[in-house]
C-alpha positions in Angstrom: -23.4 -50.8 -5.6 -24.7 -52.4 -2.4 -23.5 -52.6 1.2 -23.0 -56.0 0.7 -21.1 -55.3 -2.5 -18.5 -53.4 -0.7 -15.1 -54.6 0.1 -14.6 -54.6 3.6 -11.5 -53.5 5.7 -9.2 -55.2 8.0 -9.3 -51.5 10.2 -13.7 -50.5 9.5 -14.6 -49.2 12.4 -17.8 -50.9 13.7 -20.6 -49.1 14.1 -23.6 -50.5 16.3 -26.4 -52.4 14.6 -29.8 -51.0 17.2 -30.3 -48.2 19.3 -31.9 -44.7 18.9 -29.4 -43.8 16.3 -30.3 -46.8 14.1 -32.3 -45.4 11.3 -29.3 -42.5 10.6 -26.8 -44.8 10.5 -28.8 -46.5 7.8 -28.8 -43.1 6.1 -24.8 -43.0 6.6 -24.7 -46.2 4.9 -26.5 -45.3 1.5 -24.1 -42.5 1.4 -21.1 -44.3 2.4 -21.3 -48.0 2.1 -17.9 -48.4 2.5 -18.0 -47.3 6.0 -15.8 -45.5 8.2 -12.0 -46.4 8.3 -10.1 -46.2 12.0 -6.7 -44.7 11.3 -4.4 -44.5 14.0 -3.8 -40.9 14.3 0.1 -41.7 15.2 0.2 -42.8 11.1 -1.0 -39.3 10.1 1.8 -37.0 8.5 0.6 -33.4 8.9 2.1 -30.2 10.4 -0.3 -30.1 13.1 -0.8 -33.2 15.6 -3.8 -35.3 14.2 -6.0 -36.7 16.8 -8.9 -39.9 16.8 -12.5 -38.2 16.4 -14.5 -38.1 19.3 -17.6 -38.0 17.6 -18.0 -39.7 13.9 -18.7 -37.8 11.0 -22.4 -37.0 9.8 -25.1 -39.3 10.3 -23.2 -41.9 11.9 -22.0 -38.8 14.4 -25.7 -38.1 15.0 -26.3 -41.5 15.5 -23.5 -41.8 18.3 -25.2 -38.7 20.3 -28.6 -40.1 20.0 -27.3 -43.6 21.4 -24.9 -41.7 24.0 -28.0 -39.3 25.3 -26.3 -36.3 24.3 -29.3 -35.5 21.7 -32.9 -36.3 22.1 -34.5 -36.8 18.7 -37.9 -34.1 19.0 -39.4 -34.7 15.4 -39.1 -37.1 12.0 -39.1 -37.0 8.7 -40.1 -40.4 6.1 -38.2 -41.1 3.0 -39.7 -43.7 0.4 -38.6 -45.0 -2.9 -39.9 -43.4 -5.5 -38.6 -45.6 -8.7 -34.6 -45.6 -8.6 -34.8 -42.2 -6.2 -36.2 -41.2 -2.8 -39.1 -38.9 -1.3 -38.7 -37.5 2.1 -41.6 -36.1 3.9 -42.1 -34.8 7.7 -44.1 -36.8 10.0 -46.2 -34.3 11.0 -49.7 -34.8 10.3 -49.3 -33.0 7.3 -48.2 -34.8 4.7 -49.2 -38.5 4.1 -47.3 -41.6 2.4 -48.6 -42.2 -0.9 -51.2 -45.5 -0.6 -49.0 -48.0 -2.8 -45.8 -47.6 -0.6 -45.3 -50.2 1.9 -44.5 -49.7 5.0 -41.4 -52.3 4.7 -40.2 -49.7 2.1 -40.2 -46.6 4.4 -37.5 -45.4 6.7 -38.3 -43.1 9.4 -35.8 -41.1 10.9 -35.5 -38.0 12.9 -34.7 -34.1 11.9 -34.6 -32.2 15.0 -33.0 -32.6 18.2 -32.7 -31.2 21.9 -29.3 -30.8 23.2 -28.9 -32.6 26.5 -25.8 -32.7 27.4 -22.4 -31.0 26.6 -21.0 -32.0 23.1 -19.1 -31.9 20.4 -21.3 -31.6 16.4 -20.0 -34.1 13.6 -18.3 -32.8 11.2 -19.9 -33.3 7.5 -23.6 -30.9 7.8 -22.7 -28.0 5.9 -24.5 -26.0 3.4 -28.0 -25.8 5.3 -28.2 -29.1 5.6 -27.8 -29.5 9.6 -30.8 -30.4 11.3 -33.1 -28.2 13.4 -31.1 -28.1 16.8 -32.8 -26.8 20.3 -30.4 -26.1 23.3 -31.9 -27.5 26.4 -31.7 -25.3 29.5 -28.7 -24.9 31.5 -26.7 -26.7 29.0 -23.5 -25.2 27.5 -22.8 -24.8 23.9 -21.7 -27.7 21.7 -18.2 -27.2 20.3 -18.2 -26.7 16.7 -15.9 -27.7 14.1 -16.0 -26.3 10.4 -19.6 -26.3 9.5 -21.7 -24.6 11.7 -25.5 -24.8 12.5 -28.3 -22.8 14.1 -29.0 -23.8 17.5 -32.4 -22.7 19.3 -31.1 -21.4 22.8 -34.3 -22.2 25.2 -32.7 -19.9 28.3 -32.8 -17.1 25.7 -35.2 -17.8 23.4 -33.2 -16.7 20.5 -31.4 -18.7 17.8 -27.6 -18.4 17.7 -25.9 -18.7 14.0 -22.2 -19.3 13.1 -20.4 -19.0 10.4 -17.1 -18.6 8.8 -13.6 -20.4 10.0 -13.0 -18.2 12.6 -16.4 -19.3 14.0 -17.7 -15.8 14.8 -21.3 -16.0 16.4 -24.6 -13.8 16.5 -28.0 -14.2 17.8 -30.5 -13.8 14.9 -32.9 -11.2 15.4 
């Protein structure tokens, strides 16, 4: 199925077409072609009151804190076709792009970020999958909702990890 493919909806929430956060909303979009659907949180049934996300979920939600300033992207990674699945490599000197791939045919995109500015993560990077994450100086915490990543802390130079539903914290050693 392709984006185009997709039905669309009356309520899709638009999502901006350039900006720092372009390439990871591209990403959001292979996994999710159908979007994101903007339900008005007075519809919701639930015995606790729903509220409208502040930041989007996943990719998209990085996208919106790279476009807002909140993150600063501070390394990337390349993904490529590779018949009908992808590669993904880091830019980093390292590893190179096979010769036949076109350059038309890669997206680059980034994997690590500074913290610049007091946030809230998107919901949706659990399971190891969250990005590398460096908290610039001065700057509080992010809030964290149910899935929660390792965050470099530059004032301390330790990394902080969370886990469980109660959202207990430690500094790794």
């Amino acid at each position: 199925m392709t984006i185009e493919e997709v039905q669309t909806y009356a309520d899709l929430l638009p999502l901006p077409d350039s900006g720092p956060g372009e390439s990871l909303r591209r990403i959001f979009a292979r996994f999710f072609p159908g979007g994101i659907v903007d339900i008005d949180p007075a519809d919701i049934v639930s015995n606790v009151a729903a509220e409208r996300r502040r930041v989007l979920p996943g990719h998209a939600g990085l996208a919106q804190l790279l476009d807002e300033g909140a993150l600063e992207a501070t390394a990337y990674a390349l993904t490529y076709p590779v018949g009908p699945h992808f590669n993904t490599i880091l830019e980093d000197g390292k590893h190179i792009l096979p010769s036949n791939i076109s350059e038309d045919d890669v997206l680059r995109f980034p994997v690590a970020f500074t913290i610049r500015k007091k946030m809230r993560m998107p919901a949706g990077h659990c399971n190891g999958v969250f990005p590398k994450l460096t908290l610039a100086s001065g700057v509080p915490l992010p809030e964290v909702g149910s899935c929660h990543p390792k965050i470099y802390i530059t004032d301390t130079g330790k990394t902080l990890k969370c886990s469980g539903t109660a959202v207990q914290c430690r500094y790794d050693h």
